[in-house]
matplotlib code that plots the C-alpha trace (Angstrom):
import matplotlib.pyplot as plt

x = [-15.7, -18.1, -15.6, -15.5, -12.2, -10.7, -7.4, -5.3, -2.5, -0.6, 2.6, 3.0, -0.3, -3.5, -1.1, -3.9, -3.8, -1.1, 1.3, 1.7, 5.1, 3.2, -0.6, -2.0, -5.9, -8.5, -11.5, -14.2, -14.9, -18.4, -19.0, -16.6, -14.8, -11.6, -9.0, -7.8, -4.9, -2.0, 1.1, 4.4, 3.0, 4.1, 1.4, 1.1, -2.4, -3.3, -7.4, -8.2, -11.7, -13.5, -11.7, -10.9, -9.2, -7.4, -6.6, -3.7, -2.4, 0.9, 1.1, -1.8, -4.6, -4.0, -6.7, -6.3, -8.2, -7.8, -3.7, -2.8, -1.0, 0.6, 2.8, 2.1, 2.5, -0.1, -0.1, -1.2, -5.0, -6.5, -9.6, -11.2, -13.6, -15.4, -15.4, -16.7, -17.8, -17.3, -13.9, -11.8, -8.7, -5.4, -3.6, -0.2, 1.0, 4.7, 5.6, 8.0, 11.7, 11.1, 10.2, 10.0, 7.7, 8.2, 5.1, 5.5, 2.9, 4.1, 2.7, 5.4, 8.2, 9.9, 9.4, 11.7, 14.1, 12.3, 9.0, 6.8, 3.1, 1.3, -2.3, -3.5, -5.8, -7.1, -6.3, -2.8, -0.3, 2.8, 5.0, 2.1, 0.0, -3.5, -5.3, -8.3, -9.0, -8.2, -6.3, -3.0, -0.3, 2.7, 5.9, 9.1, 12.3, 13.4, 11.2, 12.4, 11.9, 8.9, 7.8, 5.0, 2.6, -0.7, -1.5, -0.2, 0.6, 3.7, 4.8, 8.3, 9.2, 12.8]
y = [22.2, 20.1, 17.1, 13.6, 12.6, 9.0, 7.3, 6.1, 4.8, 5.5, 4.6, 3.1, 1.2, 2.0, 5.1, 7.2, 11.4, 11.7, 9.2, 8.6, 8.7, 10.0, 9.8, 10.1, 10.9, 12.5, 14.4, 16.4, 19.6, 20.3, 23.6, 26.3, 26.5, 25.6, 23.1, 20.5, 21.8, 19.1, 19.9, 19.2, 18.2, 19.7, 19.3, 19.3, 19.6, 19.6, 19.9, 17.3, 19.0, 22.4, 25.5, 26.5, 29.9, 29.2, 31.4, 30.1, 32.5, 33.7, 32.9, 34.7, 33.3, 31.1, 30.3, 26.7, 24.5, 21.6, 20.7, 23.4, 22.7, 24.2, 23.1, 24.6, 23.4, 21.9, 23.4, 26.9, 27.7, 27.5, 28.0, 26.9, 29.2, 26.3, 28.6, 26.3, 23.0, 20.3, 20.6, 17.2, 16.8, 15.2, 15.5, 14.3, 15.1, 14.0, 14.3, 17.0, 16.3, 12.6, 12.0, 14.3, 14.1, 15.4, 14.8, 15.5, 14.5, 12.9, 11.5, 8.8, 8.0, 5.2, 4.7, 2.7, 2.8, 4.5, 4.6, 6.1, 5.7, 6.7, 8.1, 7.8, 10.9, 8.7, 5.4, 4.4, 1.9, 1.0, -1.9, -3.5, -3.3, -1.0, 1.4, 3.1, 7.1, 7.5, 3.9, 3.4, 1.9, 1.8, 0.6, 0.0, 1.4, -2.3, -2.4, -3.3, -0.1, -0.2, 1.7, 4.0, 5.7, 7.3, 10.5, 10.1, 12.1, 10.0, 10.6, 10.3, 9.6, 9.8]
z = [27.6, 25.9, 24.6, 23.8, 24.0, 23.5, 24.6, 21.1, 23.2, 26.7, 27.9, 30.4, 29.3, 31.5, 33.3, 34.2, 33.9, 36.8, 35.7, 32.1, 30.4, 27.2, 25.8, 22.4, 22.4, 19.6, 20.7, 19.7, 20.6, 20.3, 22.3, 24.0, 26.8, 29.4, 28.4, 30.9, 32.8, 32.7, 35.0, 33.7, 30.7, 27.0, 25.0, 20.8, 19.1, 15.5, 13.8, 11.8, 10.9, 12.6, 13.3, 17.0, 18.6, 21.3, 24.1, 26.3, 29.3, 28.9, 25.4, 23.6, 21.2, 18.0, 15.6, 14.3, 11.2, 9.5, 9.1, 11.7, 14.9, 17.8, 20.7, 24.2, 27.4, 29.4, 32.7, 30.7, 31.5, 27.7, 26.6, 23.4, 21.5, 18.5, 15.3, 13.6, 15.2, 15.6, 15.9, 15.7, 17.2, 17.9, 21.2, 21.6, 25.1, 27.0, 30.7, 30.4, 31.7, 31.0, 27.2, 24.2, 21.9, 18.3, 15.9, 12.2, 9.1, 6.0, 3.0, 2.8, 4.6, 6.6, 10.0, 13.2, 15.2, 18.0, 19.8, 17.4, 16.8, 13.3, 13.3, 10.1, 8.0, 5.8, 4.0, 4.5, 5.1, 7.8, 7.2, 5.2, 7.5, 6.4, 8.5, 8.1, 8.6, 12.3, 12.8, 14.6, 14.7, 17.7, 16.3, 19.2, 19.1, 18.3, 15.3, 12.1, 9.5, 7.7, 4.5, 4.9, 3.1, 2.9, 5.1, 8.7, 11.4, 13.2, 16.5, 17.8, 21.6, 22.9]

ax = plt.figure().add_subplot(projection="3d")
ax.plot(x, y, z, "-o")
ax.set_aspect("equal")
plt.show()
């Protein structure tokens, strides 16, 4: 498939493909065709921009645009048709029967007490800390809670 994708964060850091705990990346999609296949991996995407159809075996074809997301797991063959292109999007993915990963967006909210990571949609702020469209931030489960706000997508890892 013709993507560009980039790491946001990786735990354990620098784990490649085969051995991370869990891995946040974006990419763009610019042209159609077959996902990569991650065994024992349960995968969550969500558009940012673009619209995508996805065909995933066993499990049938979604069409997806900007705010939509689905959860799927990532040893399913998918393919990606680009409706309309290019298609930006985030990947949150967690090696399954080790960590779970539940992502949720929010407006404002306050985060800690867990491994979490914000991604930011635009201009926004975590713990007073600013971040641009596309910034993040990784707070630890021994972080003290911090206020945030602006349009973030936050992920939680337990």
């Amino acid at each position: 498939m013709g993507a560009a994708s980039r790491e946001v964060v990786a735990c354990p850091p620098g784990a490649g493909f085969d051995a991370f705990d869990w891995r946040i990346s974006m990419a763009e999609v610019a042209a159609s065709g077959p996902f990569s296949v991650f065994p024992g991996v349960d995968r969550w995407l969500a558009v940012i921009e673009g619209r995508i159809r996805l065909d995933i075996e066993g499990l049938g074809s979604v069409t997806l645009g900007p705010g939509d997301h689905l959860a799927f797991p990532g040893d399913a063959p998918t393919h990606g048709e680009v409706l309309k292109g290019p298609v930006l999007d985030l990947n949150v993915m967690s090696r399954r029967g080790r960590v779970r990963a539940t992502v949720e967006r929010i407006d404002s909210g306050r985060l800690g007490g867990a491994e979490q990571v914000a991604v930011a949609l635009g201009p926004a702020t975590v713990g007073g800390v600013a971040l641009a469209t596309h910034d993040a931030l990784r707070l630890g489960p021994d972080a003290a809670a911090a206020a945030a706000v602006g349009p973030l997508y936050v992920a939680t890892f337990s």
